[in-house]
N, CA, C and O of each residue as an XYZ file, in Angstrom:
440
protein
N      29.968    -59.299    -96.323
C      30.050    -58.951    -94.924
C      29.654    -60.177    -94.096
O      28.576    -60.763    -94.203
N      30.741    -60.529    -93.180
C      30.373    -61.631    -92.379
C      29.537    -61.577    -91.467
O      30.142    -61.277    -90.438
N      28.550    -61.693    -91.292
C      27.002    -61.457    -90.190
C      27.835    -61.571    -88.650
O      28.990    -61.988    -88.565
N      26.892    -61.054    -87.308
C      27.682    -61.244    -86.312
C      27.342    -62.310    -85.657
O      26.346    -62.958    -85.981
N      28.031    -62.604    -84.759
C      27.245    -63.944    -83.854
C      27.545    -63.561    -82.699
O      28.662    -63.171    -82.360
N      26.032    -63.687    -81.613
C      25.725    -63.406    -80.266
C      26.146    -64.425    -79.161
O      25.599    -65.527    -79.218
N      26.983    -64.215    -78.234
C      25.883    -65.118    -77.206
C      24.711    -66.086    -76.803
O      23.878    -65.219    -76.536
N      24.272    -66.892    -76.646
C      23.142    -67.147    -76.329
C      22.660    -66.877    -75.111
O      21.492    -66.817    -74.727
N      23.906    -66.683    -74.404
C      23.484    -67.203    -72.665
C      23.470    -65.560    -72.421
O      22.918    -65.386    -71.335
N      23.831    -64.372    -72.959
C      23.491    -63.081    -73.118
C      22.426    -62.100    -73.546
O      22.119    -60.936    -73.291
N      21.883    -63.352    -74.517
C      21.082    -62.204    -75.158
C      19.580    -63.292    -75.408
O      19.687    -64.511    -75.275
N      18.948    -62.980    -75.582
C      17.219    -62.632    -75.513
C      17.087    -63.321    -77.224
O      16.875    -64.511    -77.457
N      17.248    -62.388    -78.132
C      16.597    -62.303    -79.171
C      17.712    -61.329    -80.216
O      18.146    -60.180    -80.129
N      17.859    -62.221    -81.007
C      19.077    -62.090    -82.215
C      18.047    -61.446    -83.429
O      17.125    -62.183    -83.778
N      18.157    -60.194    -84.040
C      17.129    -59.832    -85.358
C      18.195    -59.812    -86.108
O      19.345    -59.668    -85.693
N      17.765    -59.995    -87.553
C      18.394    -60.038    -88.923
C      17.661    -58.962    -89.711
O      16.448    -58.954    -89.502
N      18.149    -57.982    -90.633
C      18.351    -57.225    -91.550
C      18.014    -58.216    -92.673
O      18.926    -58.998    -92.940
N      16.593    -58.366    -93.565
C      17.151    -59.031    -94.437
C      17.811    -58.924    -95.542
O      18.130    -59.837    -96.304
N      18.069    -57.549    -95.662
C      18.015    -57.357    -97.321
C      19.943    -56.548    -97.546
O      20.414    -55.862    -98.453
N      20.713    -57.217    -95.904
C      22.019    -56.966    -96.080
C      22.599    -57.722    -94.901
O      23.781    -57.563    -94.596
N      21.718    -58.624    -94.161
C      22.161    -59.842    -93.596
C      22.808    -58.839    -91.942
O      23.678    -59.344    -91.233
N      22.315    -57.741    -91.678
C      23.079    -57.281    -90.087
C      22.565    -57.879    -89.262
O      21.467    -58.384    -89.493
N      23.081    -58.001    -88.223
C      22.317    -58.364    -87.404
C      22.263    -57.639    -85.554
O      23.284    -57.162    -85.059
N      21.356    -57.677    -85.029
C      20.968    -56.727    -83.798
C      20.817    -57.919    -82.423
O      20.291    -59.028    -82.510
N      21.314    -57.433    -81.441
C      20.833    -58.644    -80.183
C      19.911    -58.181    -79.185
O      20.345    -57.048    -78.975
N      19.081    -58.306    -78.560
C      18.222    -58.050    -77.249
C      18.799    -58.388    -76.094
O      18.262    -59.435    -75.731
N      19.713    -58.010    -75.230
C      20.323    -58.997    -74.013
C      18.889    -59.056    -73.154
O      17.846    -58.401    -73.167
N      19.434    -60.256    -72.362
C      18.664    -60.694    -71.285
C      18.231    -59.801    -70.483
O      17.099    -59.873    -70.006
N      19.285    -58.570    -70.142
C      18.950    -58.008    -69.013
C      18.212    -56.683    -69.272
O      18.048    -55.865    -68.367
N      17.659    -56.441    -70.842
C      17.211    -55.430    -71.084
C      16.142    -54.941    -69.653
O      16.125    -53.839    -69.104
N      15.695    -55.600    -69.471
C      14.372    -54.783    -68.006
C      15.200    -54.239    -66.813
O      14.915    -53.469    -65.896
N      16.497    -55.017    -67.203
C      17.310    -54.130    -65.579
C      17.853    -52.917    -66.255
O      17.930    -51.923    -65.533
N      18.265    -52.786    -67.552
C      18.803    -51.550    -68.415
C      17.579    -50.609    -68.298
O      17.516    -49.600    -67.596
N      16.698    -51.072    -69.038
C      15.397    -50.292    -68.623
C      14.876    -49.859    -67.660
O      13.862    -49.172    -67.784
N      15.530    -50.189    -66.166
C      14.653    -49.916    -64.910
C      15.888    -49.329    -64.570
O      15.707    -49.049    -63.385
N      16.959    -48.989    -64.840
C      18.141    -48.227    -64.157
C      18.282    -46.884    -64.828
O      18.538    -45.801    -64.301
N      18.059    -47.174    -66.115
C      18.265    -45.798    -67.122
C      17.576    -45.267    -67.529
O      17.785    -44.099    -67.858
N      15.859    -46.164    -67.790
C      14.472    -45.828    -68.576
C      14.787    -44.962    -69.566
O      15.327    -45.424    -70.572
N      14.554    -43.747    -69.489
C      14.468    -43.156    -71.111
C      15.925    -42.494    -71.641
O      15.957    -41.891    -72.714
N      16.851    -42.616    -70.998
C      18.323    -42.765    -71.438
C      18.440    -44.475    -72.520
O      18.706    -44.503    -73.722
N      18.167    -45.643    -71.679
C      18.122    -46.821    -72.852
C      17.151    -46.664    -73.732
O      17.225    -47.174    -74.850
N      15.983    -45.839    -73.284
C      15.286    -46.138    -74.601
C      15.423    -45.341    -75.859
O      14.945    -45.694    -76.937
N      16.184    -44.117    -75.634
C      16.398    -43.167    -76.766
C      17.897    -43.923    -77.220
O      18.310    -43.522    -78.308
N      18.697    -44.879    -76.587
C      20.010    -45.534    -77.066
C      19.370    -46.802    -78.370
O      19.750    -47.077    -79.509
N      18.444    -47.230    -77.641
C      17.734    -48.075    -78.251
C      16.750    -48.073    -79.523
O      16.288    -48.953    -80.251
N      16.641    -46.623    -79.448
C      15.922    -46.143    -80.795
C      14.217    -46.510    -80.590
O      13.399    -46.863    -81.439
N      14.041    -46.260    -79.027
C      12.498    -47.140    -78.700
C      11.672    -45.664    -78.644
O      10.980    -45.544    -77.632
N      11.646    -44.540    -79.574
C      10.816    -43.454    -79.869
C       9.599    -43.928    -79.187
O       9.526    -43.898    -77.959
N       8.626    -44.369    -79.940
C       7.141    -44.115    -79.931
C       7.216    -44.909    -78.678
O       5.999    -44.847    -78.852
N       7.430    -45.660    -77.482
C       7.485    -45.979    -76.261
C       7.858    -44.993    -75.626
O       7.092    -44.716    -74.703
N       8.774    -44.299    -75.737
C       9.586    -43.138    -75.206
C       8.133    -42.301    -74.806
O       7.509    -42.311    -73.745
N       7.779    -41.385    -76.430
C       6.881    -40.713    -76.320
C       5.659    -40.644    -75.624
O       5.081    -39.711    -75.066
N       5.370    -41.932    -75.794
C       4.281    -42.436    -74.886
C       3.974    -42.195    -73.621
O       2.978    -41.641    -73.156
N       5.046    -42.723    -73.013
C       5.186    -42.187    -71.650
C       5.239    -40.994    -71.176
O       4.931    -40.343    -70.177
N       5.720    -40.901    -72.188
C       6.126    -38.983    -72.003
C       4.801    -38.435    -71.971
O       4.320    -37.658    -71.146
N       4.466    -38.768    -72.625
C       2.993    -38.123    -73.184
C       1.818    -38.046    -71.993
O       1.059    -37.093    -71.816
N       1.866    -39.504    -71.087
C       1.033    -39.870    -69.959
C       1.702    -39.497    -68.674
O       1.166    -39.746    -67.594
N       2.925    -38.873    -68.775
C       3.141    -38.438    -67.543
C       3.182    -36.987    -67.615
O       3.261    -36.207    -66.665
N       3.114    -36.697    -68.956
C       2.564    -35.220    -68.568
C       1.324    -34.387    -68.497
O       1.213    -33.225    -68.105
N       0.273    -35.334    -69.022
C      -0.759    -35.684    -68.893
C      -1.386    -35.333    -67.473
O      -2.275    -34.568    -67.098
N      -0.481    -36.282    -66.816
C      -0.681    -36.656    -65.412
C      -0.670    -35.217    -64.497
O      -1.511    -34.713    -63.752
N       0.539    -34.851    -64.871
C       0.863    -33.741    -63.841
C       0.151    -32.592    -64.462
O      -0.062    -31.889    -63.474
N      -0.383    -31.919    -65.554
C      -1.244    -30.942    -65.949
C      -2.343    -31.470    -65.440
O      -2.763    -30.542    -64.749
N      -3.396    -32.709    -65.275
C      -4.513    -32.806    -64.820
C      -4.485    -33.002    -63.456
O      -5.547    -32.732    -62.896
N      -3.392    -33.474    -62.603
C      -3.777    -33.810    -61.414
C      -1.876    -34.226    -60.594
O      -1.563    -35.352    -60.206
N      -1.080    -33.176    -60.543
C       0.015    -33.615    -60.168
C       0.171    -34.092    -59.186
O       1.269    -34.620    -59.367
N      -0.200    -34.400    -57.903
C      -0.064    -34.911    -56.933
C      -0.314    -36.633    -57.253
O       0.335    -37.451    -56.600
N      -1.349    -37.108    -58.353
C      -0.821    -38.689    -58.732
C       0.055    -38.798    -59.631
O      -0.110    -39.790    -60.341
N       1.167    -37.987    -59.946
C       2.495    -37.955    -60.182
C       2.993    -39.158    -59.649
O       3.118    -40.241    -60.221
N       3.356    -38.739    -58.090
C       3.732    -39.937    -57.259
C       3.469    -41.517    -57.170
O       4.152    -42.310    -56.521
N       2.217    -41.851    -58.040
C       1.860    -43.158    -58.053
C       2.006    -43.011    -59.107
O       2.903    -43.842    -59.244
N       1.784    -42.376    -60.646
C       2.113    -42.826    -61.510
C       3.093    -42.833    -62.215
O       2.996    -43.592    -63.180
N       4.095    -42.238    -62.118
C       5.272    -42.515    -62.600
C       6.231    -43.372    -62.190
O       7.039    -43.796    -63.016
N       6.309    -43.875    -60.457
C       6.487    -45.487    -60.789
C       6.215    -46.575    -61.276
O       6.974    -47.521    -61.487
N       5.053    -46.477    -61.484
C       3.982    -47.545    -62.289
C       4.756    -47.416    -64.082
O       5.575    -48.170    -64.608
N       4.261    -46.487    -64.494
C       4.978    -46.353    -66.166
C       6.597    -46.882    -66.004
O       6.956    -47.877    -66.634
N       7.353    -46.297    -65.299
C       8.668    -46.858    -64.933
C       8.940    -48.553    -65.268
O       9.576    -49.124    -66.154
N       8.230    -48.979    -64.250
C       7.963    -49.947    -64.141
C       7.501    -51.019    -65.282
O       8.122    -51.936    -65.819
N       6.317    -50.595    -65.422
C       5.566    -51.406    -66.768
C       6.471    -51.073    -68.164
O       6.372    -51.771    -69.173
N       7.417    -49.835    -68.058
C       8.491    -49.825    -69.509
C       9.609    -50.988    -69.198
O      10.136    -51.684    -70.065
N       9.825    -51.048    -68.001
C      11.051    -52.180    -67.696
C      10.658    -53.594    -67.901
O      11.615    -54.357    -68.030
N       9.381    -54.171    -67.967
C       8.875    -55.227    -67.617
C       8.450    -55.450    -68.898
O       8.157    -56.645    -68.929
N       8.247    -54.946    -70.008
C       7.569    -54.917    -71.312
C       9.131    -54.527    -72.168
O       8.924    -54.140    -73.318
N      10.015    -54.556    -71.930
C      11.655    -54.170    -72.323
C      11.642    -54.968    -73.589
O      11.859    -54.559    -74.730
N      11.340    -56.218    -73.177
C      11.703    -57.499    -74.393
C      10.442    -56.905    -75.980
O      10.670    -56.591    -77.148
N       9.441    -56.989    -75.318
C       8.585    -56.614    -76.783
C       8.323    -55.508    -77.286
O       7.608    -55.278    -78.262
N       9.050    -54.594    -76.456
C       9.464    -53.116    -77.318
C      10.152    -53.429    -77.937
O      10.052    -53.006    -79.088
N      11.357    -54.409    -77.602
C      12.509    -54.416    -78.780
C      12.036    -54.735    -79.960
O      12.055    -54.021    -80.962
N      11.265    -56.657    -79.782
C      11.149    -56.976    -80.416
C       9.786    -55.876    -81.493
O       9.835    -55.658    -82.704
N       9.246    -55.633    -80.987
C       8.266    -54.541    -82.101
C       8.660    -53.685    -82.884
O       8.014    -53.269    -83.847
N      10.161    -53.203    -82.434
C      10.648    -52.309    -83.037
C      10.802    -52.807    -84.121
O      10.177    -52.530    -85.144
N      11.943    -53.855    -83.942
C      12.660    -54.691    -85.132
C      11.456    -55.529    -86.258
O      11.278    -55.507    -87.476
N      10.890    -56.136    -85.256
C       9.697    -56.262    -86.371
C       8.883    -55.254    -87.316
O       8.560    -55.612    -88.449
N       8.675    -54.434    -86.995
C       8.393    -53.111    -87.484
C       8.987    -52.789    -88.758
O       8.402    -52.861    -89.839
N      10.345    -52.382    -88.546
C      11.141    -52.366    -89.452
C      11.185    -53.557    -90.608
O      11.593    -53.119    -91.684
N      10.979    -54.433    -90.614
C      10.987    -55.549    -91.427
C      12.257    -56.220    -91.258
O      12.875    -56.396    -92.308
N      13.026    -56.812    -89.745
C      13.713    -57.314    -89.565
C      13.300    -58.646    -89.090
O      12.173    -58.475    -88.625
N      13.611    -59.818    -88.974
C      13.348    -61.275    -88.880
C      14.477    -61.778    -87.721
O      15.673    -61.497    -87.797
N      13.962    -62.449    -86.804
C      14.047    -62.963    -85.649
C      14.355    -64.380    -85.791
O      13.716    -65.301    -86.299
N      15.585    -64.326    -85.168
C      16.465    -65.601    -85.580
C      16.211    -66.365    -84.810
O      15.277    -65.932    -84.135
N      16.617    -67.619    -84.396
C      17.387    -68.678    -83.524
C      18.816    -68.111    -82.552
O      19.907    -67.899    -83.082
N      18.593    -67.954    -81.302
C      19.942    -67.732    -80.753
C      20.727    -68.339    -80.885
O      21.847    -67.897    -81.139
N      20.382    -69.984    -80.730
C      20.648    -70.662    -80.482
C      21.399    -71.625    -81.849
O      22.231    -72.491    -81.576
N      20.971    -71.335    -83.362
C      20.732    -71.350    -84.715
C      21.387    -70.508    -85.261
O      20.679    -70.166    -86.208
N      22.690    -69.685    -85.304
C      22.448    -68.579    -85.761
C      23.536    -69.399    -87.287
O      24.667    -69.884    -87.300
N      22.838    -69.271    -88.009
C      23.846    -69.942    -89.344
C      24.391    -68.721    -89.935
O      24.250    -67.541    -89.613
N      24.947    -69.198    -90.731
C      26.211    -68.735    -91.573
C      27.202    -67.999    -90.879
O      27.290    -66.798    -91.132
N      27.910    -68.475    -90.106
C      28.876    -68.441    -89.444
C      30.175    -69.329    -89.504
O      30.024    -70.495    -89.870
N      31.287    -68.939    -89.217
C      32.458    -69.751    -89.146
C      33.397    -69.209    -88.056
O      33.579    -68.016    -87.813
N      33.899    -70.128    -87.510
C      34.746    -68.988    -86.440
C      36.292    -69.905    -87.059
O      37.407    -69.576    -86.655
């Protein structure tokens, strides 16, 4: 299987599969994906335990005190869009995937 090759000027952060060579991209604009769609990209993205998280503190929020609803759920919004890049990357690391060179990406031929 011929591995894929990214962009550079698109994407963020290229992960590798090692143990069948796939490979996954991070685009650049993940924090604007994240701040337009929030937990629509993050369940596309497979970003569960971030997902939950939030979930978890905003409901939190509104059983103890719903009226700071209003301040806090822009804030979480927010801080998920701005933290976009090292959710990804945690994920993939997680998994035992390895973080390439965008810029590097070998074994390729076009």
């Amino acid at each position: 299987m011929r591995p894929r090759v990214f962009n550079p000027n698109r994407y963020a952060a290229v992960y590798e599969n090692p143990t069948n060579g796939w490979r996954e991209a991070a685009p650049k604009l993940a924090w604007l994906w994240m701040f337009l769609f929030g937990v629509f990209y993050m369940a596309a993205r497979s970003l569960w335990r971030p997902l939950i998280v939030s979930m978890l503190i905003l409901m939190a929020t509104s059983i103890i005190m719903w009226p700071l609803l209003i301040f806090i759920a822009p804030v979480v919004w927010v801080a998920s869009a701005a933290q976009s890049q090292s959710l990804i990357r945690a994920r993939y690391m997680r998994m035992g995937w390895r973080q390439i060179d965008v810029y590097k990406q070998i074994g390729v031929t076009d």
